[in-house]
C-alpha positions as a Markdown table, in Angstrom:
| # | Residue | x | y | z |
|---|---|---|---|---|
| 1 | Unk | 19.7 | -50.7 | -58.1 |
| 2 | Unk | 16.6 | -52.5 | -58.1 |
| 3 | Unk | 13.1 | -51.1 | -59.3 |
| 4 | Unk | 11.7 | -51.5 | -55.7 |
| 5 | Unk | 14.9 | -49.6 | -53.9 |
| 6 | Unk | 14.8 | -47.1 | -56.5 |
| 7 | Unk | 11.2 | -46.3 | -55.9 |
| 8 | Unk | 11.9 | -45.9 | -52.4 |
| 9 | Unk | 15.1 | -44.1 | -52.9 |
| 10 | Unk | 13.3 | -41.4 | -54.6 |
| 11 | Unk | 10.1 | -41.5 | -52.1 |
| 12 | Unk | 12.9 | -40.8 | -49.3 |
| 13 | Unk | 14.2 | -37.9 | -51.0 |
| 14 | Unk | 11.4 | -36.0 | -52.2 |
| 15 | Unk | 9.2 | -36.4 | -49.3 |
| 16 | Unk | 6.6 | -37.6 | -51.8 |
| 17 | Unk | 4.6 | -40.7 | -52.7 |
| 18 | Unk | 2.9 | -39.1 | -55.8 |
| 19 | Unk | 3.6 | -41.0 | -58.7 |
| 20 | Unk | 2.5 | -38.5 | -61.8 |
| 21 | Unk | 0.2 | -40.0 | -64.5 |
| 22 | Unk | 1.5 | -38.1 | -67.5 |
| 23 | Unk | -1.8 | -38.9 | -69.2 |
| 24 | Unk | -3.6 | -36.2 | -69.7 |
| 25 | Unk | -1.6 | -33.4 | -70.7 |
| 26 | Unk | -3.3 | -29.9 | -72.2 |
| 27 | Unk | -1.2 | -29.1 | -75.2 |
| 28 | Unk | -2.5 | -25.7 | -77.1 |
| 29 | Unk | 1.2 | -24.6 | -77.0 |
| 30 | Unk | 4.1 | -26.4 | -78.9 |
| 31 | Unk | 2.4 | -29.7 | -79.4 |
| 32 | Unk | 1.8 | -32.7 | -76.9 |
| 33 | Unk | 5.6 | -33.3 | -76.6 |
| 34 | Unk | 6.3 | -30.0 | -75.5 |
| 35 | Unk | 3.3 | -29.8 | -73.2 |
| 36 | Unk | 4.4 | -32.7 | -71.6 |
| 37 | Unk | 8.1 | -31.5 | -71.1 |
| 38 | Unk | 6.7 | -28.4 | -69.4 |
| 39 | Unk | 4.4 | -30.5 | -67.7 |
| 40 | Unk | 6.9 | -32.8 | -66.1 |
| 41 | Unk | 9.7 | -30.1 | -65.5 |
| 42 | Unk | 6.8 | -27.9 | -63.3 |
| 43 | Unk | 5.9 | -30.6 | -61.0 |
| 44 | Unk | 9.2 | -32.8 | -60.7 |
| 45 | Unk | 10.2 | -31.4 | -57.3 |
| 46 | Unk | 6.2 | -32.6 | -55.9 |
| 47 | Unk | 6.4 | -36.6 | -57.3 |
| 48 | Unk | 8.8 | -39.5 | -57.1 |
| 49 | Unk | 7.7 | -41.2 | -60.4 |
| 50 | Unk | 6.7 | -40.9 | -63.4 |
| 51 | Unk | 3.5 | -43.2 | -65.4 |
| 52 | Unk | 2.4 | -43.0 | -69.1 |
| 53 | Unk | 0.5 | -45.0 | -71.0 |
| 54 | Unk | -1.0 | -45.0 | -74.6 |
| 55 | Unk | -2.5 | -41.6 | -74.5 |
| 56 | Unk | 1.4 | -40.4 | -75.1 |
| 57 | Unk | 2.5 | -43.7 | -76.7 |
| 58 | Unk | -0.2 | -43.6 | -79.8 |
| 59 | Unk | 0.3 | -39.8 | -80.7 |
| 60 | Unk | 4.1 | -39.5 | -79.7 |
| 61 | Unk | 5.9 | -43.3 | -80.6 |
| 62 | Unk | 7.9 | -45.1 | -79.0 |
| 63 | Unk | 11.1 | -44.0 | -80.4 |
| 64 | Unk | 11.3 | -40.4 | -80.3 |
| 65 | Unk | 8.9 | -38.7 | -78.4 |
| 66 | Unk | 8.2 | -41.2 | -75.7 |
| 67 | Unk | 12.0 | -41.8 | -75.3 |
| 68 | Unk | 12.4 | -38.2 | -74.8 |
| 69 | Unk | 10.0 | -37.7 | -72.0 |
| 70 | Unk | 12.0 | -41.1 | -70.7 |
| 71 | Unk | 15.3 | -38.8 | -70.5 |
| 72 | Unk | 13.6 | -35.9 | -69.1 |
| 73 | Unk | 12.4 | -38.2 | -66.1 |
| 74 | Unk | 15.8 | -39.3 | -65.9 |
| 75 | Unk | 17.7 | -36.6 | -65.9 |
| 76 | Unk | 15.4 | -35.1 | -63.0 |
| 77 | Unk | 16.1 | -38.4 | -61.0 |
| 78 | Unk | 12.5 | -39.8 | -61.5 |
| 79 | Unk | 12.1 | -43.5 | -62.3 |
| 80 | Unk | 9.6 | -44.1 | -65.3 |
| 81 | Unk | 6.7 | -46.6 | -65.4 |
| 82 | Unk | 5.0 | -47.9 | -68.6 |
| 83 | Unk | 1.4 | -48.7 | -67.7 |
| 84 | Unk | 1.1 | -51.2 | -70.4 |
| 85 | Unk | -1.1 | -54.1 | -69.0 |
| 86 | Unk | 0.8 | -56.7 | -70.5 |
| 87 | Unk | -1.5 | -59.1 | -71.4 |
| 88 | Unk | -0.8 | -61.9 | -74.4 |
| 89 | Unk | 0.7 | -65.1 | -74.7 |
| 90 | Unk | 4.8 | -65.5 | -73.4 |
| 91 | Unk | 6.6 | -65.2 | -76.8 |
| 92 | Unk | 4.8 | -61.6 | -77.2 |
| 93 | Unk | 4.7 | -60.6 | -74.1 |
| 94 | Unk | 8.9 | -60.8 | -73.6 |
| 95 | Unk | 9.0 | -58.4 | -76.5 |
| 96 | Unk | 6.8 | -56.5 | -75.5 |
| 97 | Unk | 8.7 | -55.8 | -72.0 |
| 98 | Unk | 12.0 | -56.0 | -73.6 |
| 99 | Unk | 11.0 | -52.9 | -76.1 |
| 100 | Unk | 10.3 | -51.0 | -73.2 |
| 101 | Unk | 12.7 | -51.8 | -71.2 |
| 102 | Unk | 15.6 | -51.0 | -73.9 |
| 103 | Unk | 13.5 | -47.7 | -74.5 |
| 104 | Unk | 14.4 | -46.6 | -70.8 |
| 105 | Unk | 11.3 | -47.4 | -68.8 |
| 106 | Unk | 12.1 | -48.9 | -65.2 |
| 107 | Unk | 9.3 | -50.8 | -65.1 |
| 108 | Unk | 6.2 | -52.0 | -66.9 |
| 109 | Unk | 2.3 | -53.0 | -65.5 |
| 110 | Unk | 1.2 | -56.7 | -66.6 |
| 111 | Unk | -2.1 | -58.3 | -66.1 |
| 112 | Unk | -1.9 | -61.8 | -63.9 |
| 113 | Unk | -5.3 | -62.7 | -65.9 |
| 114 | Unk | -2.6 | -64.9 | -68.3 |
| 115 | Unk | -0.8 | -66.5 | -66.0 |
| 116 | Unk | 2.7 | -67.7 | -65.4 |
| 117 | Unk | 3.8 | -70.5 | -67.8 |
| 118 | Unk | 3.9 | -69.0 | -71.0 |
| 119 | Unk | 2.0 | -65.7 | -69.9 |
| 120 | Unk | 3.8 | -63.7 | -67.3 |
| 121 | Unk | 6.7 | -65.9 | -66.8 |
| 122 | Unk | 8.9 | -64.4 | -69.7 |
| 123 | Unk | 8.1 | -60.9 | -68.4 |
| 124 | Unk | 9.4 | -61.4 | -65.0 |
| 125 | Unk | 12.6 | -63.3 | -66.9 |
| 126 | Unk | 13.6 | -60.3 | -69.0 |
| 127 | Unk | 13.3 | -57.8 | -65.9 |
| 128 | Unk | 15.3 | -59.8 | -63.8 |
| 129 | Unk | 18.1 | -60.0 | -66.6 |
| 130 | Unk | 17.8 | -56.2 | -67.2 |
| 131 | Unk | 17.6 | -55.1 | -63.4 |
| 132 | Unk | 13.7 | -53.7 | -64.0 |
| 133 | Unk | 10.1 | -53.9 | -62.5 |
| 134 | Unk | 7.1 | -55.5 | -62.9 |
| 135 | Unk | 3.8 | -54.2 | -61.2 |
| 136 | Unk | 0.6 | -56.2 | -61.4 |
| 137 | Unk | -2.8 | -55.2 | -61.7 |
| 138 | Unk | -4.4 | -57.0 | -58.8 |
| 139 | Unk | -7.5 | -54.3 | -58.6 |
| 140 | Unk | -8.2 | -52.1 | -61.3 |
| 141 | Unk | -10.0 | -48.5 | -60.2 |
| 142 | Unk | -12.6 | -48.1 | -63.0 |
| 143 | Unk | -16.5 | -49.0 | -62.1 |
| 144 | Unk | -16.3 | -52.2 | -64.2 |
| 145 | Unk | -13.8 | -53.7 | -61.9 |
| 146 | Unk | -15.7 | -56.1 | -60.4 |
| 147 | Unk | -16.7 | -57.8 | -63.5 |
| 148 | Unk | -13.0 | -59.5 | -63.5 |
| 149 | Unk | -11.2 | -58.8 | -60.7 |
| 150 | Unk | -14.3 | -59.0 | -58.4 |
| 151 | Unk | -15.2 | -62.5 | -58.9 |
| 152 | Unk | -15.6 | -64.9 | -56.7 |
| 153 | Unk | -13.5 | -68.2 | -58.3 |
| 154 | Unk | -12.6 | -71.4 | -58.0 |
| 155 | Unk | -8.4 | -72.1 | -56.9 |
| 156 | Unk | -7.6 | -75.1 | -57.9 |
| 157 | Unk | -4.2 | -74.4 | -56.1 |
| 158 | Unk | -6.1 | -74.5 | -53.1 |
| 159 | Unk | -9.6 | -75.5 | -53.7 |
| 160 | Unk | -11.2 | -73.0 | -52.2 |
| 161 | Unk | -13.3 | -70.3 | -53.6 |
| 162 | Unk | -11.9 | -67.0 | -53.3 |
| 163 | Unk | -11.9 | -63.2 | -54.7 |
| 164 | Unk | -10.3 | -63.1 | -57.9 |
| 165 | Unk | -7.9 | -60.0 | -56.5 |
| 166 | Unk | -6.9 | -61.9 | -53.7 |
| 167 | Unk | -5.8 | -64.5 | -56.0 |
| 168 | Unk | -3.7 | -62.0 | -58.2 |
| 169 | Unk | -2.4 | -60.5 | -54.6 |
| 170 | Unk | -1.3 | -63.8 | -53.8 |
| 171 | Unk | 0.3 | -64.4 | -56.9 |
| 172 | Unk | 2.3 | -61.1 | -56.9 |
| 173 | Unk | 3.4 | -62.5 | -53.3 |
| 174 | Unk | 4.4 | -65.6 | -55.3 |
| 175 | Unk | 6.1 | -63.9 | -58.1 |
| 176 | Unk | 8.0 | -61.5 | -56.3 |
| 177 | Unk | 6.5 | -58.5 | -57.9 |
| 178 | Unk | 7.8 | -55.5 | -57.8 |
| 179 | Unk | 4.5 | -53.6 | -56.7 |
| 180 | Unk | 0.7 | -54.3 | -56.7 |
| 181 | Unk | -2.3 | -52.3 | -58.2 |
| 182 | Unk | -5.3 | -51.5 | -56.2 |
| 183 | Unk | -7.6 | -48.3 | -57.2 |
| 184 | Unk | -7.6 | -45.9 | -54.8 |
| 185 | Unk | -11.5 | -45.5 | -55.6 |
| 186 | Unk | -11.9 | -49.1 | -53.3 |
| 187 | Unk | -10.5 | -48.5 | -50.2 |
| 188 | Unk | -11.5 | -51.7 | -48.7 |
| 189 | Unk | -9.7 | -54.0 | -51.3 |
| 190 | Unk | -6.6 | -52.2 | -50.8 |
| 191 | Unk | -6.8 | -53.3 | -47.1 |
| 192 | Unk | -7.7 | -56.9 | -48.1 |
| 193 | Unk | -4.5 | -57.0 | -50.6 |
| 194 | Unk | -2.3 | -55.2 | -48.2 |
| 195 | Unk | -3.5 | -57.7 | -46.0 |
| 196 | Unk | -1.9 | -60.3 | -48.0 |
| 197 | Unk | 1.2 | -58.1 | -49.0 |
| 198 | Unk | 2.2 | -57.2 | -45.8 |
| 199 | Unk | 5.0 | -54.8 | -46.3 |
| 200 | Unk | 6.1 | -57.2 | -48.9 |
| 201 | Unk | 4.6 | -55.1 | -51.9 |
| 202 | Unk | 3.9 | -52.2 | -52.2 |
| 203 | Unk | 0.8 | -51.1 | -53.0 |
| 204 | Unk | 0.2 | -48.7 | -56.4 |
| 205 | Unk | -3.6 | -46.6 | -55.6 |
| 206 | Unk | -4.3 | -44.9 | -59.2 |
| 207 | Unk | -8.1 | -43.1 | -59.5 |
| 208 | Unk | -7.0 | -40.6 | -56.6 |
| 209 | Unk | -8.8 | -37.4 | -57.7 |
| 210 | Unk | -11.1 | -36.9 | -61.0 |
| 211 | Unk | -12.0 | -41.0 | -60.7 |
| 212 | Unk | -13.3 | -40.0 | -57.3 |
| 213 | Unk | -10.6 | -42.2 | -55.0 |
| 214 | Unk | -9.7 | -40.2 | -51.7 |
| 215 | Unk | -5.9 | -39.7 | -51.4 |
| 216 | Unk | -6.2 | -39.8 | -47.3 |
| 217 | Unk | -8.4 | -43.3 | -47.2 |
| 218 | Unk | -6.1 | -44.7 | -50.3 |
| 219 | Unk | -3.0 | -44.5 | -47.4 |
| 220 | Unk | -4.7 | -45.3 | -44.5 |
| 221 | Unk | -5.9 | -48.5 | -46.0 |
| 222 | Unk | -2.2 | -49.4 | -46.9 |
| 223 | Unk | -1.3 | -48.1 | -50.6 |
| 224 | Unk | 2.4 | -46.5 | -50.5 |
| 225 | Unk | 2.3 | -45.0 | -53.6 |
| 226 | Unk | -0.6 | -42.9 | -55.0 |
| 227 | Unk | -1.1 | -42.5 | -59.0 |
| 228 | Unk | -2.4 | -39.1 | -59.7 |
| 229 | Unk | -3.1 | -37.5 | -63.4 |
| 230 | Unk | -5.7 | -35.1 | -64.0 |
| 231 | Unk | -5.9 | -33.4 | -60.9 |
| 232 | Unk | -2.4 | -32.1 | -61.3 |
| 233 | Unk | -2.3 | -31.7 | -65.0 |
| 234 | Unk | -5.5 | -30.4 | -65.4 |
| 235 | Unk | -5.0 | -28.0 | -62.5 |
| 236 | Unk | -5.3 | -24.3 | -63.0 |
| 237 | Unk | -1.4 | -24.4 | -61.9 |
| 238 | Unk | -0.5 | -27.9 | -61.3 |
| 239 | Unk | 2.9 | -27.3 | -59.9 |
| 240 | Unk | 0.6 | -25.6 | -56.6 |
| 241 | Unk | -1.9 | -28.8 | -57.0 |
| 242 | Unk | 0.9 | -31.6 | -56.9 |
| 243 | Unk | 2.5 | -29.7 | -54.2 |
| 244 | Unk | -0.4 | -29.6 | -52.0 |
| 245 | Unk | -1.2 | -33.4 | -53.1 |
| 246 | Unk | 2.4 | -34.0 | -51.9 |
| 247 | Unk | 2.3 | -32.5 | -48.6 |
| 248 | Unk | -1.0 | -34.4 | -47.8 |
| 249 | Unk | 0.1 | -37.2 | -49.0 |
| 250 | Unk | 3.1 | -38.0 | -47.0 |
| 251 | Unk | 1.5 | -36.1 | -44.1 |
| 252 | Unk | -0.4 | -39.2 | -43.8 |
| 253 | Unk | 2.4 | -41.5 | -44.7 |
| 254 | Unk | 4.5 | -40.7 | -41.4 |
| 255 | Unk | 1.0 | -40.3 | -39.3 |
């Protein structure tokens, strides 16, 4: 099954369109492993998939820990995204994507900033050979976005001078990504790229929550899936926090 049908698959079956950033995880009891077992295991029935990044990566390895919060979010049926940013020349990036693909991840976030031939290229290669997904960072949901993907630039592919995001939107049209991300604190660009995307691909809204992005406005404008961290696991009880997240969230999805 394919990254994109898997996503939906387990959208379809959980009512949800949460995708949990495992990021920040409060870990006084057991150690950050544990912690993020428990974590995972509380709100599994309120999310359809799972995101970590280096906060778990760094502390926890690759081969061992990480692996083993891979299993977990298999075993509870959730498909596992590594928000890597892949972003380095071809011959490094294709190992980089085939280390975490052969660790278990379904898919893995690259930066279109490097470009296809000898950037990207091998990326896409290696998760088309091992049935995974790639998701590009078209909008990032930090303030400092606009200092790369806000620029206004010159496309020699069209010459015309146009947002740098609605470049990278175009390009993950091109490409046939496997999803798109636009921060759920900027509203508008997710309505400009879903423009673009049509229903094409899907659109990933992280910075719902503590970065300020509004869960309701991040759907409306056309994201499907919302990434949320700290406001479930830094919840007084985030199993009650990512299920109320959850029934908001796809509340609006079949308004």
């Amino acid at each position: 099954m394919s990254f994109k049908r898997m996503m939906e698959k387990s959208m379809r079956e959980r009512n949800s369109s949460i995708v949990l950033a495992l990021d920040s995880v409060p870990s006084e009891r057991g150690g950050l492993l544990s912690a993020s077992l428990r974590m995972l295991r509380s709100v599994h029935p309120y999310i359809c998939a799972v995101k970590i990044n280096n906060h778990l990566l760094l502390p926890l390895g690759l081969h061992g820990g990480v692996e083993r919060i891979i299993e977990e979010a298999h075993s509870l049926g959730l498909p596992i995204i590594m928000d890597c940013k892949i972003n380095d020349i071809g011959y490094t990036n294709r190992v980089i994507a085939e280390n975490f693909f052969n660790a278990g991840f379904d898919a893995v976030t690259a930066n279109p900033f490097v470009g296809w031939e000898d950037g990207l290229k091998p990326v896409f290669e290696a998760a088309r050979k091992m049935n995974r997904g790639v998701i590009l960072l078209v909008y990032m949901s930090h303030k400092a976005s606009r200092e790369g993907y806000g620029q206004t630039v010159y496309d020699v592919e069209t010459n015309e001078r146009k947002p740098q995001y609605i470049i990278f939107a175009e390009k993950a049209l091109a490409w046939k990504a496997d999803g798109a991300v636009v921060g759920g604190t900027y509203p508008e660009k997710i309505r400009e790229v879903h423009e673009v995307l049509k229903e094409n691909v899907p659109i990933y809204s992280p910075g719902i929550g503590a970065q300020g992005g509004s869960l309701r406005a991040a759907i409306s404008s056309g994201a499907k899936y919302v990434i949320i961290g700290r406001a479930i696991t830094l919840a007084e009880k985030p199993e009650l926090a990512a299920e109320r997240l959850r029934e908001e969230s796809w509340k609006r999805m079949i308004d």
